[in-house]
TIVO-2410 file (N, C-alpha, C; in nm, 3 decimals):
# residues 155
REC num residu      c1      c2      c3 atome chaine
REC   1      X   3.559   4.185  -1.396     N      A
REC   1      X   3.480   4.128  -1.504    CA      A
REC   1      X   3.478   3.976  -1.489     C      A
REC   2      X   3.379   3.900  -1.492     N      A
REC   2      X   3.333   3.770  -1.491    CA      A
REC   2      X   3.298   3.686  -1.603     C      A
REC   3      X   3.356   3.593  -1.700     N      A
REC   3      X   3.303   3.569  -1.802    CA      A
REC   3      X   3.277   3.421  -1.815     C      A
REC   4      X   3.194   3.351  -1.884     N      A
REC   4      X   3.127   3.249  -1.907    CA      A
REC   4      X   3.227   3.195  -2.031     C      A
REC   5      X   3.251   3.083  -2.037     N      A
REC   5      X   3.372   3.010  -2.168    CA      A
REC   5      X   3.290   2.906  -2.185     C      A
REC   6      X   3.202   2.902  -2.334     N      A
REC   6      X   3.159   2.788  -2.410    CA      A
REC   6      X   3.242   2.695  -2.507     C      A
REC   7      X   3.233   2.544  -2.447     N      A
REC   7      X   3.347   2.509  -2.593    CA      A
REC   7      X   3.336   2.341  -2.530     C      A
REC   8      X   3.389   2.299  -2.670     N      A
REC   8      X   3.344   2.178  -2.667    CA      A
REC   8      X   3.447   2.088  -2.553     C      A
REC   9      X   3.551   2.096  -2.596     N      A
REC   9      X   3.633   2.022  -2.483    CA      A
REC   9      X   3.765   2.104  -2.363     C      A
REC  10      X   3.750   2.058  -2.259     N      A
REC  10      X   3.825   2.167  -2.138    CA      A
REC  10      X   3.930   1.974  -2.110     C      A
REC  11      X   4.050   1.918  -2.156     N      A
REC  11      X   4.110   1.873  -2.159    CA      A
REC  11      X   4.249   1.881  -2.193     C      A
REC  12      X   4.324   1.853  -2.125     N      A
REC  12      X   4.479   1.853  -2.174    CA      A
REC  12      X   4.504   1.761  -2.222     C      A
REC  13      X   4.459   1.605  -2.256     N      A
REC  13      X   4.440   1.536  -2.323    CA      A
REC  13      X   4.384   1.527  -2.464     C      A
REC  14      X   4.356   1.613  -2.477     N      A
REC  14      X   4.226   1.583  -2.631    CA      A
REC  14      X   4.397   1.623  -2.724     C      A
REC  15      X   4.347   1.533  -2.836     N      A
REC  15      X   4.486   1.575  -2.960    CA      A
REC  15      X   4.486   1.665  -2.998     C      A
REC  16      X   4.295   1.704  -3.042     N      A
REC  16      X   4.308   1.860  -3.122    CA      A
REC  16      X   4.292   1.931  -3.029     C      A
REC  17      X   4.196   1.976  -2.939     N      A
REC  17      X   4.164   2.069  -2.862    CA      A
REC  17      X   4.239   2.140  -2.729     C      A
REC  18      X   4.309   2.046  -2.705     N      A
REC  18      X   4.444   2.037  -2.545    CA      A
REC  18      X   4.467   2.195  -2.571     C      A
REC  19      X   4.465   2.206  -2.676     N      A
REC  19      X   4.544   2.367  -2.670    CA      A
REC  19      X   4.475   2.516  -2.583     C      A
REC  20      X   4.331   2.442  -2.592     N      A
REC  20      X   4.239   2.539  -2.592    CA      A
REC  20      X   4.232   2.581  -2.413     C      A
REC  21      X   4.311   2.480  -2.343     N      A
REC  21      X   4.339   2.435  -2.189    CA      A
REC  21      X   4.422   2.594  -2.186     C      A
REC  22      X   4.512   2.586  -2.251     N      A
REC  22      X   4.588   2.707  -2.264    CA      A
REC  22      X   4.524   2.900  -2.267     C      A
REC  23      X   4.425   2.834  -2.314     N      A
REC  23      X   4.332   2.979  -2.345    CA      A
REC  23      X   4.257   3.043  -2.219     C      A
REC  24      X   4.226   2.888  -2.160     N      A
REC  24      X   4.138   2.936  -2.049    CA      A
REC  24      X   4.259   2.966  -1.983     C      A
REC  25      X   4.353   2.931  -1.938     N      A
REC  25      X   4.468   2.963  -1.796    CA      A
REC  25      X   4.514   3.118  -1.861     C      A
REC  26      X   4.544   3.107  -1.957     N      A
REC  26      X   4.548   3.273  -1.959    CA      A
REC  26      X   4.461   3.361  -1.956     C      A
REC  27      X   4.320   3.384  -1.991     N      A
REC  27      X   4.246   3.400  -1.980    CA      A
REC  27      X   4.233   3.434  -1.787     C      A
REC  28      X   4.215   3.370  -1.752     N      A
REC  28      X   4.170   3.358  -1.609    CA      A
REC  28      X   4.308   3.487  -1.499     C      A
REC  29      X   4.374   3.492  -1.615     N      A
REC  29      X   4.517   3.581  -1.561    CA      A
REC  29      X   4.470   3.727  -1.546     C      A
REC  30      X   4.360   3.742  -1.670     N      A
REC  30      X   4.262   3.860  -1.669    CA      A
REC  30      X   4.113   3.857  -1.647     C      A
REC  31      X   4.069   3.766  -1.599     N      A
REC  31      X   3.943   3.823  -1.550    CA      A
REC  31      X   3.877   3.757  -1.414     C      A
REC  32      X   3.831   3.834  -1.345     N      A
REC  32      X   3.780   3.840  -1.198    CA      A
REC  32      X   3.780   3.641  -1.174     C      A
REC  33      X   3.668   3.604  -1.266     N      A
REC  33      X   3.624   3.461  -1.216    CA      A
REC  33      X   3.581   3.448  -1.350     C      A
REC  34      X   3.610   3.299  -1.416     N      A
REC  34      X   3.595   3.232  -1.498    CA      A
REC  34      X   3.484   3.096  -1.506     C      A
REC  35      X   3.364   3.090  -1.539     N      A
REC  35      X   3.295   2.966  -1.559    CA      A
REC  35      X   3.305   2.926  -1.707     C      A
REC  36      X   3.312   2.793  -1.714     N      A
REC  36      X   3.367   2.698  -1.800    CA      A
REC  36      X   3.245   2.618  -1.848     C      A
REC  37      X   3.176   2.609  -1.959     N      A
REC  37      X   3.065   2.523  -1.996    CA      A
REC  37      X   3.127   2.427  -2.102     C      A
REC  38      X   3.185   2.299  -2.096     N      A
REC  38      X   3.207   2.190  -2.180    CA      A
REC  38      X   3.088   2.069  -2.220     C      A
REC  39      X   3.122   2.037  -2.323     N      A
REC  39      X   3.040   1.934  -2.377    CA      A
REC  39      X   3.124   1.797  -2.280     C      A
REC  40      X   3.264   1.815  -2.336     N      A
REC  40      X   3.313   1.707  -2.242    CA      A
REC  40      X   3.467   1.753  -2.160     C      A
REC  41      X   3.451   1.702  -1.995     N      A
REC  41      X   3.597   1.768  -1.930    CA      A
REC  41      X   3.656   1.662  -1.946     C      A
REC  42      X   3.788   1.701  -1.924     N      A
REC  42      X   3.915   1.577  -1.932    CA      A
REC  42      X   3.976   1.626  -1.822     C      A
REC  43      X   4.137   1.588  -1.807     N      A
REC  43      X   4.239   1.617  -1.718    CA      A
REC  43      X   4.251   1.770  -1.779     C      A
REC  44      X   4.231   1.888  -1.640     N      A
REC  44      X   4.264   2.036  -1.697    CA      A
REC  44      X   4.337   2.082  -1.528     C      A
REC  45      X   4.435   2.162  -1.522     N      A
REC  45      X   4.490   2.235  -1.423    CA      A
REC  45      X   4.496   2.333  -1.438     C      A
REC  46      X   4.379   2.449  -1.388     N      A
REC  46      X   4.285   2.575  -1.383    CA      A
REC  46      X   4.331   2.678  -1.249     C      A
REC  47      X   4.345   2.794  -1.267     N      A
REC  47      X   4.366   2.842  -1.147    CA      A
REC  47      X   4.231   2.809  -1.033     C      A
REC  48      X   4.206   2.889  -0.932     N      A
REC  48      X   4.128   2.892  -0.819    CA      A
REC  48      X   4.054   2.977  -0.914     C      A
REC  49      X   4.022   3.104  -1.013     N      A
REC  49      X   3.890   3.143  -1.009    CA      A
REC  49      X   3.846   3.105  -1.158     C      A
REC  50      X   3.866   3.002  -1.167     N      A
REC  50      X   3.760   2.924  -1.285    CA      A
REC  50      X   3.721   2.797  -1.245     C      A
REC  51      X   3.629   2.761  -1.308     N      A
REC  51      X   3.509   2.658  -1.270    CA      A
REC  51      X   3.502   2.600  -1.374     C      A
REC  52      X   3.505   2.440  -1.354     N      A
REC  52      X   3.456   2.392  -1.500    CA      A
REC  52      X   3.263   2.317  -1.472     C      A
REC  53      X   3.238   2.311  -1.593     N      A
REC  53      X   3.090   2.253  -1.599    CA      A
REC  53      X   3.104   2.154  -1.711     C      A
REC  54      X   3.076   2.051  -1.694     N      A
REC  54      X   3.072   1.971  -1.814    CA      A
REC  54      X   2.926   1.928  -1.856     C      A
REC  55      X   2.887   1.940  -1.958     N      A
REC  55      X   2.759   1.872  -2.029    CA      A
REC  55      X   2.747   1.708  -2.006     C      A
REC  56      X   2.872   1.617  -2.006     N      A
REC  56      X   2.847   1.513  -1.946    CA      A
REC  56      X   2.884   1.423  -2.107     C      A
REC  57      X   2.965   1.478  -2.178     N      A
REC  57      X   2.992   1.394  -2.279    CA      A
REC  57      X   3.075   1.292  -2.257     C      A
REC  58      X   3.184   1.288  -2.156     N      A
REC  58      X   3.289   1.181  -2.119    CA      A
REC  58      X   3.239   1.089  -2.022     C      A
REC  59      X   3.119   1.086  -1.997     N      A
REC  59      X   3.090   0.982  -1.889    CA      A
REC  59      X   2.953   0.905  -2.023     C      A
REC  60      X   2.990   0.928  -2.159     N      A
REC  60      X   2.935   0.856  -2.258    CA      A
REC  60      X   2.756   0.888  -2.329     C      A
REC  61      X   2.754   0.877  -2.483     N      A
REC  61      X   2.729   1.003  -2.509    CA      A
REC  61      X   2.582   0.964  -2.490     C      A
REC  62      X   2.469   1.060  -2.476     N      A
REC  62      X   2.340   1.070  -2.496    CA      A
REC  62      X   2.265   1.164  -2.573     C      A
REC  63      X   2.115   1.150  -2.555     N      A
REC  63      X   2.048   1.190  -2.673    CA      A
REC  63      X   2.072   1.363  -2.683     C      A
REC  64      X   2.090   1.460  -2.783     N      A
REC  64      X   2.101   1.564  -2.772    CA      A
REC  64      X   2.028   1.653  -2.728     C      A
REC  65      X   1.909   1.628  -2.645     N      A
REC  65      X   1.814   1.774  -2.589    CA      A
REC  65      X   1.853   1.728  -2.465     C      A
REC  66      X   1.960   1.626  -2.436     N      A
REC  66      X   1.982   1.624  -2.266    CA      A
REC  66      X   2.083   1.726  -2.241     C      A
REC  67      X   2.154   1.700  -2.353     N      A
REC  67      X   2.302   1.795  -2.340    CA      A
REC  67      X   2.216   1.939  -2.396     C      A
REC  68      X   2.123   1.978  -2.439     N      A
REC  68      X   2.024   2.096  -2.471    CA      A
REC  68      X   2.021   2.178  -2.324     C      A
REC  69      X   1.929   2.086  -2.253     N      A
REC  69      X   1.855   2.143  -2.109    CA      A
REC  69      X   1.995   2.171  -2.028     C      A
REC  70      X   2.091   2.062  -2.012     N      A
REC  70      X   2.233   2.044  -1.912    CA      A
REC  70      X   2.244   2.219  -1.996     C      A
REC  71      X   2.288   2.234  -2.074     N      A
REC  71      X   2.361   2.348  -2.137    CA      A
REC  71      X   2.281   2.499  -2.074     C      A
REC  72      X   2.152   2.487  -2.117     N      A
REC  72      X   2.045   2.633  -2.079    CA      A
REC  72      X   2.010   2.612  -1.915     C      A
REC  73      X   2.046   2.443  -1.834     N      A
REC  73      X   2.053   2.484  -1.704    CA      A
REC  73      X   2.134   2.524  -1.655     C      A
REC  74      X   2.245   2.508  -1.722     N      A
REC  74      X   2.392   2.602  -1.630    CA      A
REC  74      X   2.416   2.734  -1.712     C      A
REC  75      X   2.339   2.781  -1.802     N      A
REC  75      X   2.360   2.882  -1.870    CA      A
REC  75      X   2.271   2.950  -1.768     C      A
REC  76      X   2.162   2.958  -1.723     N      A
REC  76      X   2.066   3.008  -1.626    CA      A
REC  76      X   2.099   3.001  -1.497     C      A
REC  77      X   2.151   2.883  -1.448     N      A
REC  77      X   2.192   2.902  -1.323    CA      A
REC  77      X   2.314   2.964  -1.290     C      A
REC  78      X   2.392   2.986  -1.386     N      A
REC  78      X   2.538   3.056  -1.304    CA      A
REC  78      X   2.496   3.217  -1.378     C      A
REC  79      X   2.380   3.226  -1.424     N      A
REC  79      X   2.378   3.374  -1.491    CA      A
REC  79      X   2.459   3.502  -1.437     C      A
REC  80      X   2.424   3.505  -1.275     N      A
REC  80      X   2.471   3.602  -1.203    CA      A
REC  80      X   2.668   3.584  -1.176     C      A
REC  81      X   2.697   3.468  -1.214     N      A
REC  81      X   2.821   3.464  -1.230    CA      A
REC  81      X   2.929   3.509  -1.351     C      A
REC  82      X   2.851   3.570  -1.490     N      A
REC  82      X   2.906   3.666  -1.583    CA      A
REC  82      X   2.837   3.724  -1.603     C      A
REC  83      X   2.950   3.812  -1.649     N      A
REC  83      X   2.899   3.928  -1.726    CA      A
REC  83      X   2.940   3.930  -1.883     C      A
REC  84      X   2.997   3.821  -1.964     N      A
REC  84      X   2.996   3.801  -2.087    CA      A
REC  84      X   3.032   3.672  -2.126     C      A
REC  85      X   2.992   3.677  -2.261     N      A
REC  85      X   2.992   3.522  -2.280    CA      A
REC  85      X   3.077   3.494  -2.392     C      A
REC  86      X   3.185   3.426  -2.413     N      A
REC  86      X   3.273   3.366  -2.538    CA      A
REC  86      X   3.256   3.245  -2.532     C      A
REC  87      X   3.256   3.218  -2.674     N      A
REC  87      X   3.185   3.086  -2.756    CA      A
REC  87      X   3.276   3.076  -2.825     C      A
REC  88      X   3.381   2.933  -2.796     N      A
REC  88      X   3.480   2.904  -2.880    CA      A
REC  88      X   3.383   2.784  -3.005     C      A
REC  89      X   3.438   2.855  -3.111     N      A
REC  89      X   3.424   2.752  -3.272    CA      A
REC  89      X   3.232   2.737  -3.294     C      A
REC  90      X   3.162   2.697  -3.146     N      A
REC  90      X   3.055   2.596  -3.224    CA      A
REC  90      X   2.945   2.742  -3.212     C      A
REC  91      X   2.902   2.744  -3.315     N      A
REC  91      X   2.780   2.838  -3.310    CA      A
REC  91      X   2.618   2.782  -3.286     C      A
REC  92      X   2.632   2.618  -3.243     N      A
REC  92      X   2.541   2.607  -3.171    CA      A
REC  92      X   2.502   2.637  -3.078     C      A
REC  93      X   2.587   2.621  -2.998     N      A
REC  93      X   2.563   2.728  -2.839    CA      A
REC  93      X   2.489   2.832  -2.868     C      A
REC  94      X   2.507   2.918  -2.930     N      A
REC  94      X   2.497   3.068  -2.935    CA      A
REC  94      X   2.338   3.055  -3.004     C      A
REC  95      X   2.297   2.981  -3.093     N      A
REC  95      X   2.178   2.925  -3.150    CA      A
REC  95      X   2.064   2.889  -3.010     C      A
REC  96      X   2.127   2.797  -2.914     N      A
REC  96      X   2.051   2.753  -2.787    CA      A
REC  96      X   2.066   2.848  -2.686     C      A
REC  97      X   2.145   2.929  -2.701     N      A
REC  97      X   2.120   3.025  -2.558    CA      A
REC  97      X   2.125   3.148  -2.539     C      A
REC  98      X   2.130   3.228  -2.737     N      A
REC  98      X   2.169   3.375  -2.742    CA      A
REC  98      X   2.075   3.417  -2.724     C      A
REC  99      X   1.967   3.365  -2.718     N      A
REC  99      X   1.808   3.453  -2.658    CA      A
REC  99      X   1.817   3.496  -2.541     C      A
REC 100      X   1.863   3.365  -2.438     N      A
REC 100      X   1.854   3.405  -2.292    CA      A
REC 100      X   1.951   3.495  -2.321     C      A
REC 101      X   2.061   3.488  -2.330     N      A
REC 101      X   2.196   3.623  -2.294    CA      A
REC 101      X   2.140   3.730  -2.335     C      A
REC 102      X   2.135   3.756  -2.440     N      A
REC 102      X   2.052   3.865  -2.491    CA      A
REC 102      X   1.981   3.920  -2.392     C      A
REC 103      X   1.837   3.839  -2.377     N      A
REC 103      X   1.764   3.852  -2.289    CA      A
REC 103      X   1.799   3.963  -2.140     C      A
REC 104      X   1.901   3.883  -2.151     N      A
REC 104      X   1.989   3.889  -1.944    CA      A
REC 104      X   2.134   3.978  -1.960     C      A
REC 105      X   2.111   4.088  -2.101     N      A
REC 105      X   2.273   4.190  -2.129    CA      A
REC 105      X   2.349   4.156  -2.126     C      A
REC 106      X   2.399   4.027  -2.170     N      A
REC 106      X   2.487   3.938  -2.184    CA      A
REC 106      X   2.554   3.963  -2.309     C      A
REC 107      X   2.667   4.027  -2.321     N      A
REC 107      X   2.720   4.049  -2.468    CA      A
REC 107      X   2.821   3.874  -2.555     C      A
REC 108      X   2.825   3.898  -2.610     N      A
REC 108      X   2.823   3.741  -2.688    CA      A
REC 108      X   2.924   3.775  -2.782     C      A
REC 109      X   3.083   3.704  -2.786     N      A
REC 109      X   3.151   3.707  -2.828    CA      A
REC 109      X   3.205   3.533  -2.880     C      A
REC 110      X   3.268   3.550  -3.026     N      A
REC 110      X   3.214   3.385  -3.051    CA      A
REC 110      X   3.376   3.402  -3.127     C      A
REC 111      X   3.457   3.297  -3.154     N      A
REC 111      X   3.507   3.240  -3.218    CA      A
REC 111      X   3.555   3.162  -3.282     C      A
REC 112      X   3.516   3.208  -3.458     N      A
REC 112      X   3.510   3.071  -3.520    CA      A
REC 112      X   3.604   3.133  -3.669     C      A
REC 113      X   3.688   3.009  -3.737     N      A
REC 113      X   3.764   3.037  -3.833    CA      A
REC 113      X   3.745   2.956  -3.904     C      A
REC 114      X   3.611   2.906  -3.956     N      A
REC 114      X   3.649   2.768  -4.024    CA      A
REC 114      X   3.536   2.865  -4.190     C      A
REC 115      X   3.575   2.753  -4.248     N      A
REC 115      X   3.573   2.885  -4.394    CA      A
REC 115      X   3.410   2.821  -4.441     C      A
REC 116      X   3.373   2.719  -4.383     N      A
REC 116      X   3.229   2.707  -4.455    CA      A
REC 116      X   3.119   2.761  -4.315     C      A
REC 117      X   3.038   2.778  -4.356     N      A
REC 117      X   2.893   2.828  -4.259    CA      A
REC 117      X   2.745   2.804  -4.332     C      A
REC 118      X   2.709   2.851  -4.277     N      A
REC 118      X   2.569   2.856  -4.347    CA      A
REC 118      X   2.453   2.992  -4.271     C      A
REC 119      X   2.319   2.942  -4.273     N      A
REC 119      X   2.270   3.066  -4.242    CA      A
REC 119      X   2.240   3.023  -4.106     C      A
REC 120      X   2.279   2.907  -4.043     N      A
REC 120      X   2.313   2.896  -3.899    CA      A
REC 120      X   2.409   2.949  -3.855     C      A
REC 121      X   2.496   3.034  -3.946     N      A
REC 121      X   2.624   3.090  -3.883    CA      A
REC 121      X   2.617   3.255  -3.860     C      A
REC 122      X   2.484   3.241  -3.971     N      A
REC 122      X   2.431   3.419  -3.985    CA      A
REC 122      X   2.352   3.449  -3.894     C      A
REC 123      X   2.251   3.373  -3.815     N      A
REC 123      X   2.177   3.378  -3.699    CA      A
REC 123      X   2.253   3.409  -3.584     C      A
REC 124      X   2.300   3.354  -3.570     N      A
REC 124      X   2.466   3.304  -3.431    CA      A
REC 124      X   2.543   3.433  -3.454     C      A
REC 125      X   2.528   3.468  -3.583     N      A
REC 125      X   2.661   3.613  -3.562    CA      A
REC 125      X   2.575   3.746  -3.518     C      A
REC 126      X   2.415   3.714  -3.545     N      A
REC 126      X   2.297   3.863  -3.555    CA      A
REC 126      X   2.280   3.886  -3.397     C      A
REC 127      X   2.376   3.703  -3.286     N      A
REC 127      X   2.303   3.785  -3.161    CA      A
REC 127      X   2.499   3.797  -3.079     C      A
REC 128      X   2.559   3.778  -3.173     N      A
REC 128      X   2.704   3.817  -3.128    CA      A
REC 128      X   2.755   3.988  -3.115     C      A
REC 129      X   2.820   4.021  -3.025     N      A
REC 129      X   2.846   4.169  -3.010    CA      A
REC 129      X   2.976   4.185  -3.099     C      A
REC 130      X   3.099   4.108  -3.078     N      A
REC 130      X   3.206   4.084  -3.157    CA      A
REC 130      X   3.218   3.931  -3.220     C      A
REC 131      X   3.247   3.933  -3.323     N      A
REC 131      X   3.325   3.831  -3.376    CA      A
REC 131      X   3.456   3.760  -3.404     C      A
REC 132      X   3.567   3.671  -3.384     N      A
REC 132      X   3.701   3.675  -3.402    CA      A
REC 132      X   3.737   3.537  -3.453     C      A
REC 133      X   3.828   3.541  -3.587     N      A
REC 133      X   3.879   3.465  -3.692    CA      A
REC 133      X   4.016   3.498  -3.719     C      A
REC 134      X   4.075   3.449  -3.744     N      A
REC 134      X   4.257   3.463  -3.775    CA      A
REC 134      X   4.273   3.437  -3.934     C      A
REC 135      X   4.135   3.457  -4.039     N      A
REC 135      X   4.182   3.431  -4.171    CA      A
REC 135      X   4.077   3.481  -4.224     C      A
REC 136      X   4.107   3.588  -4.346     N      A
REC 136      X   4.004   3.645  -4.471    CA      A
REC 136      X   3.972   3.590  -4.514     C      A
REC 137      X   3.990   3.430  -4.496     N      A
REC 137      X   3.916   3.319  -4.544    CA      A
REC 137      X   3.779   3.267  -4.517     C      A
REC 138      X   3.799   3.295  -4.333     N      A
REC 138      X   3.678   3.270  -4.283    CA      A
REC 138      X   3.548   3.288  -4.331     C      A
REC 139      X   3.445   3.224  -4.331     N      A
REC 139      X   3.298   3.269  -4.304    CA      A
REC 139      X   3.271   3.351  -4.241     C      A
REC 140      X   3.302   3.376  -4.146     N      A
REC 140      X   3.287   3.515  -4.037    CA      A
REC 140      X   3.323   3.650  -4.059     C      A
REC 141      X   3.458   3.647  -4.144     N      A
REC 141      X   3.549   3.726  -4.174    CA      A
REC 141      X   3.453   3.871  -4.254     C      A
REC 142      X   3.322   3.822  -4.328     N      A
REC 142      X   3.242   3.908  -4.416    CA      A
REC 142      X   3.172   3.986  -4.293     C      A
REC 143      X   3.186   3.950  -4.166     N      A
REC 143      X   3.039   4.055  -4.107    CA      A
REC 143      X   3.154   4.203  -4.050     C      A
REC 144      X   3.087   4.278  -4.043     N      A
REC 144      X   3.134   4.411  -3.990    CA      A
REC 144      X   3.157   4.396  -3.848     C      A
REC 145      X   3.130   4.329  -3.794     N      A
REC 145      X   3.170   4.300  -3.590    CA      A
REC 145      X   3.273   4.234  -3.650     C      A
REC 146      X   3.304   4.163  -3.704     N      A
REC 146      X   3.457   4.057  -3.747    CA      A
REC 146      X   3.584   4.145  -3.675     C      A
REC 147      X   3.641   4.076  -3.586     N      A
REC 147      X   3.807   4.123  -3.624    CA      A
REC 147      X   3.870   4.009  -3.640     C      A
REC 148      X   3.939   4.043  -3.723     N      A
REC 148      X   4.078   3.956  -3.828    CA      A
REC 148      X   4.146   4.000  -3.687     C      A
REC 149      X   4.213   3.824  -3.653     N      A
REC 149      X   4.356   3.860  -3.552    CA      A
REC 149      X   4.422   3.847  -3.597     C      A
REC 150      X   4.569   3.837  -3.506     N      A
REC 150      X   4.692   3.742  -3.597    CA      A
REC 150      X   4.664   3.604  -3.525     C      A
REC 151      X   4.691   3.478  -3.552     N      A
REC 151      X   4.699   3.371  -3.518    CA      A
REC 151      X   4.745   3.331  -3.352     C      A
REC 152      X   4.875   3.378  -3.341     N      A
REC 152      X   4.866   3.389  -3.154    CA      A
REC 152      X   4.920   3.251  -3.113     C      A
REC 153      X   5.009   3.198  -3.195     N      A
REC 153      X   5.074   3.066  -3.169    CA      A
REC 153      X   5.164   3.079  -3.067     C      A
REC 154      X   5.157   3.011  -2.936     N      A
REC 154      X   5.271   3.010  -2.823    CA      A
REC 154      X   5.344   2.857  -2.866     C      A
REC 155      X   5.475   2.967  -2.884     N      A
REC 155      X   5.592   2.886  -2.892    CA      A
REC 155      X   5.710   2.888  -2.801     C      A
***
């Protein structure tokens, strides 16, 4: 299995996000080959079958339909390189490119826990196959694809 990882930052540096460095290396422990789509890369140490792609936010920021096209051209060009797609937190992604996946049997798995949404979050969940949140708090938490995890803190 081959899967596609959307998310804003692939850094061991970032204060909040560093953690998320962690997700992909395990991650990659289970599946064939890993491509990586970031808004912005930092310092990351990845096995051999993941790939990172950056949108180009750390080399300073520009207008947003550049980082639009950057996003749906590597979403199109590595197509044949997954076979599913997880979308950490931003449900924009999934807004700009759940047509094509869709499109191309791309099942669409997103995770987000943050307790406000809107009906940009209800669009984003109508082209998601699963959903995953760690709180009955969530916004997400109401759709029937939802699974409630436990939290998953490595200590």
């Amino acid at each position: 299995m081959k899967l596609l990882i959307v998310t804003q930052a692939l850094d061991q540096d970032d204060v909040i996000l560093s953690v998320y460095h962690n997700w992909v290396d395990e991650l990659a422990r289970h599946f064939e080959r890993i491509e990586v789509i970031c808004l912005k890369e930092g310092r990351h140490e990845l096995p051999a079958n993941v790939r990172v792609h950056s949108l180009g936010k750390e080399r300073g920021a520009v207008m947003r339909g550049i980082y639009v096209w950057r996003f749906l051209s590597l979403a199109w060009r590595f197509r044949t390189e997954y076979n599913a797609v997880f979308v950490h937190m931003n449900q924009e992604y999934i807004l700009i490119a759940g047509w094509l996946w869709k499109l191309l049997g791309k099942p669409i798995y997103l995770w987000r826990n943050h307790y406000a949404g809107s009906w940009f979050t209800d669009v984003a969940a109508a082209f998601c196959t699963k959903i995953f949140c760690t709180s009955k708090h969530s916004y997400t938490a109401k759709y029937k694809k939802t699974v409630l995890m436990p939290v998953g803190v490595d200590t």
